[in-house]
C-alpha positions in Angstrom: -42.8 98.5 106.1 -39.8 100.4 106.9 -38.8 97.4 109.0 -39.5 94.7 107.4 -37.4 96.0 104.3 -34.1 96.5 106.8 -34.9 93.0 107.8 -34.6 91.9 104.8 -31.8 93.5 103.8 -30.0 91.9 107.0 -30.6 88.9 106.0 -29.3 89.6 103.0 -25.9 90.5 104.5 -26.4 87.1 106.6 -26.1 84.7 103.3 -24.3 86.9 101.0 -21.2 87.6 103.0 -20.9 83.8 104.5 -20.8 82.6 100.6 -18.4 85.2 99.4 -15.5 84.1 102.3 -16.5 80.5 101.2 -15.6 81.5 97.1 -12.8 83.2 97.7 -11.0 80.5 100.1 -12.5 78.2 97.3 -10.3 80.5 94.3 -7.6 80.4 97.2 -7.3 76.7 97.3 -7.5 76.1 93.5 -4.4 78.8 93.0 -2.4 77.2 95.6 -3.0 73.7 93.2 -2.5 74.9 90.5 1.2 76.8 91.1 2.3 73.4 92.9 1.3 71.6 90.2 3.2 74.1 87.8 5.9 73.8 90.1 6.0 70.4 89.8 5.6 70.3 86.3 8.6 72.8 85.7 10.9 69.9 87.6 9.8 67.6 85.8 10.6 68.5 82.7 14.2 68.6 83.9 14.3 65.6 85.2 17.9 64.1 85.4 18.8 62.2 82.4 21.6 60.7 80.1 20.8 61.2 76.5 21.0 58.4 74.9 24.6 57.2 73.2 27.1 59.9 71.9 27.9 60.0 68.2 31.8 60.4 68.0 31.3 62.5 64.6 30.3 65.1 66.9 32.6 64.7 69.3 35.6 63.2 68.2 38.0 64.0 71.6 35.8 61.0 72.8 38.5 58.9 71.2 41.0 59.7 74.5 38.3 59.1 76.8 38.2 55.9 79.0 35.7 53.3 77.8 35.0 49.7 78.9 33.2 47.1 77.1 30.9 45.8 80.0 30.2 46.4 83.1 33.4 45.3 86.0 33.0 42.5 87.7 31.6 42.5 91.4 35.0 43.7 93.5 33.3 44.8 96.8 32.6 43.8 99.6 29.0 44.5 100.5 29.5 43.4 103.9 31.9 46.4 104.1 31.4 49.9 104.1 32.4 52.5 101.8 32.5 56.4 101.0 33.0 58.7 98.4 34.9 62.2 99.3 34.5 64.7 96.0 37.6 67.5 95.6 36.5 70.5 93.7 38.4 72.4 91.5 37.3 75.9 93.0 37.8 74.4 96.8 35.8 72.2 98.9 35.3 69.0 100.0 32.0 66.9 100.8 31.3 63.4 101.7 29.0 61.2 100.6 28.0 57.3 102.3 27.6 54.5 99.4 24.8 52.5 100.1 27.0 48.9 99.5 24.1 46.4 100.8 21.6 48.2 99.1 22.6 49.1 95.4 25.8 46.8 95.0 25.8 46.9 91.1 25.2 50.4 91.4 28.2 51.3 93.9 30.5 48.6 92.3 30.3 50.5 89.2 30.7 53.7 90.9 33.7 52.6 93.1 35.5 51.2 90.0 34.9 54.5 87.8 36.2 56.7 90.9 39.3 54.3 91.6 40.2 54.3 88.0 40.4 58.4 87.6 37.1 58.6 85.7 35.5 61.4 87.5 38.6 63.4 87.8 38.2 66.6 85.9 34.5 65.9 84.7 32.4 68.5 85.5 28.8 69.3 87.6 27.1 70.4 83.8 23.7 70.7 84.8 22.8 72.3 88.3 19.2 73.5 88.7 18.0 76.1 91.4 16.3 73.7 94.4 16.2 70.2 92.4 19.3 68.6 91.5 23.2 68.6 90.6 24.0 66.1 87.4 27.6 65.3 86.9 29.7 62.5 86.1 30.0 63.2 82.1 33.0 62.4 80.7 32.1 64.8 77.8 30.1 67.3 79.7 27.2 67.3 77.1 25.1 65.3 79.2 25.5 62.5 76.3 28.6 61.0 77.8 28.8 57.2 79.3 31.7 54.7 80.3 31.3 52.4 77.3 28.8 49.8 79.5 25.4 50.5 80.9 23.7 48.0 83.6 19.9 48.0 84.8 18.0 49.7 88.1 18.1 48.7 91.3 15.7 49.4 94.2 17.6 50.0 96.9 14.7 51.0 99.1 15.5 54.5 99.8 13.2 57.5 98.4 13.9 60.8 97.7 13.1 62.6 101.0 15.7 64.9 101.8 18.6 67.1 100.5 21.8 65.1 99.5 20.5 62.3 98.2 23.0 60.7 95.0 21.6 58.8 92.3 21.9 57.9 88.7 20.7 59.4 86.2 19.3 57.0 83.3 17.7 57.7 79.7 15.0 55.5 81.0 13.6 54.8 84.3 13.8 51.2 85.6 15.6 50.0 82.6 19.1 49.0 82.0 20.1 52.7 81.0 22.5 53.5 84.0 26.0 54.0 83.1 28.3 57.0 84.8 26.2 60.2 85.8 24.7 60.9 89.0 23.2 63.6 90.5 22.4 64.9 93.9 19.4 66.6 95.6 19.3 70.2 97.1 16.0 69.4 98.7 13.2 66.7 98.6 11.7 65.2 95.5 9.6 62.3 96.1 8.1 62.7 92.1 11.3 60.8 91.5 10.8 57.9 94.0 11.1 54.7 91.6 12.6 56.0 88.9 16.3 56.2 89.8 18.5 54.1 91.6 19.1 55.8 94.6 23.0 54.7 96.2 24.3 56.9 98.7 23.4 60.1 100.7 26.1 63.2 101.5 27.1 62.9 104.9 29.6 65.8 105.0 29.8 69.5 103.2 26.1 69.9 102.0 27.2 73.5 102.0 29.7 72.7 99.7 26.9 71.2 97.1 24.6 73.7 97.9 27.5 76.3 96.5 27.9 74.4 93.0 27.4 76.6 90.8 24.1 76.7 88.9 23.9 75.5 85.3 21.6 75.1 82.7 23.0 73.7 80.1 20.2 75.7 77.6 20.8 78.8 79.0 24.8 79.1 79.6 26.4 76.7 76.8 29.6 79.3 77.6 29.9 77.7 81.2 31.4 74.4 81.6 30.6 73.8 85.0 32.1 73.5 88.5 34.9 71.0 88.0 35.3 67.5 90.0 39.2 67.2 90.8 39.0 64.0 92.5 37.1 61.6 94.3 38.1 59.2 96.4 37.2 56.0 98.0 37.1 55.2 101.4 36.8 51.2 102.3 36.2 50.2 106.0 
């Protein structure tokens, strides 16, 4: 009798402990979901943006700033290529390769802007720990545009790596692209198709890694790292 009852109680053991590894790797899996998930989420709801047109009531140094009624005319050469070297204010350099061929409306308008002084003195205003860094605000509010906006393009490139630029829009795939762009610190392939992707840094990812994080809801006292120049190389 003795027997049979440590049989049983071995066989017990034999189910009980087999279906208690399978729960908790179970439980395992469905945390690791759900904080990638959150993760992801959290991102997301920072996605990089222009908001919509600026009300010069509220903002009335506007008035100085450079504004064009459309969009420039096409003055590239797509069969060329080009490159876009930012100056900070603080020190450094980096480099970045404009995808001409690809996104020609997109780099036309971003060569134009850069040769006309446009970007000199704006600011990197919202920097986000391993996502993105937004600049190209002429009012630093995340509000500001160049007095034109023109539509998406597909360029074919996703978001797959660190140092990718693109624009920022107040509406994917929709003619809401005027004069911010932003650049990745790592992957983000949730943003693949939403944003006109037009060049990639070639040269002192350190240097963007080192702007200096902002979020514009938490530090409204901190302007931002400051763009002193950029300038376009045509070869």
């Amino acid at each position: 009798m003795a027997n049979k009852q440590i049989e049983k109680k071995k066989n017990l053991k034999t189910v009980f402990y087999p279906i208690v590894i399978i729960l908790l790797a179970v439980l395992a899996v469905i945390l690791i979901i759900f904080m990638t998930q959150n993760s992801k989420a959290e991102l997301q709801a920072h996605l990089p943006e222009e908001s919509g047109n600026v009300d010069p009531m509220a903002t009335p140094y506007l008035v100085d700033e450079k504004q064009y009624s459309s969009a420039p005319p096409m003055l590239i050469d797509t069969t060329r290529k080009y490159s876009a070297t930012f100056t900070l204010a603080k020190g450094g350099t980096f480099t970045v390769e404009l995808y001409a061929d690809k996104a020609p409306v997109t780099v036309n308008s971003f060569v134009f802007l850069a040769r006309q002084g446009f970007y000199d003195g704006t600011t990197f205003h919202r920097v986000l720990e391993d996502f993105m860094a937004q600049g190209g605000d002429p009012t630093g509010t995340g509000m500001g545009h160049p007095g034109y906006k023109f539509e998406y393009e597909d360029s074919g490139f996703t978001f797959d790596k660190e140092g990718v630029l693109a624009m920022a829009n107040s509406g994917p795939q929709t003619a809401t692209n005027g004069s911010q762009f932003f650049i990745t610190f790592g992957p983000t392939e949730f943003l693949d198709g939403g944003y006109t992707i037009f060049g990639q840094v070639t040269d002192g990812m350190n240097v963007v890694n080192n702007i200096t994080r902002r979020d514009p809801e938490t530090r409204p006292d901190f302007d931002g790292d400051m763009v002193e120049s950029v300038v376009i190389t045509e070869e």
